[in-house]
N, C-alpha and C positions, 0 to 999 in steps of 0.2 A: 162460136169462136170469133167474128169477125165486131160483137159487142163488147167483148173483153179488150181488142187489139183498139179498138175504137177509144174503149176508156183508157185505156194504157197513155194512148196516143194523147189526150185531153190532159191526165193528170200532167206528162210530162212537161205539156205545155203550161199550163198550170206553174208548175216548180222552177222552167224559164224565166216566166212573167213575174214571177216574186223575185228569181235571181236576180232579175235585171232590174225592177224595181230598188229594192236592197243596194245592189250598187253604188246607181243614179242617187239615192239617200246618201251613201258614203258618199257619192266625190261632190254633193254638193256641201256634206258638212264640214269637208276637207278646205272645197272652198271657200267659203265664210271664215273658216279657223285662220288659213293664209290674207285674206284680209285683211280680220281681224289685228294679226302679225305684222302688215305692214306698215296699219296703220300707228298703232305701238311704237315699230321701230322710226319711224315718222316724228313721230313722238320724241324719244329717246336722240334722235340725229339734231333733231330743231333745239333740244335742251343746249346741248353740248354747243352747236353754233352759234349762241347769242352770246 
């Protein structure tokens, strides 16, 4: 019994570490996008003011 609860215990951890991994991928791709965006609108701001 207590190999089962052991592996139980592993995989869950297991499916955390990816969750949070996965995230950490989203909000940096989030970041670089907002970036990206600012530097555009940067872009688009400095057109208009010359």
């Amino acid at each position: 019994m207590t190999t089962t609860i052991q592996s139980e215990k592993q995989t869950k951890a297991l499916i955390d570490v990816k969750r949070a991994q996965s995230q950490s991928r989203r909000l940096s791709g989030l970041r670089s996008v907002t970036i990206e965006n600012l530097a555009e609108r940067s872009k688009f701001i400095n057109h208009f003011v010359k």
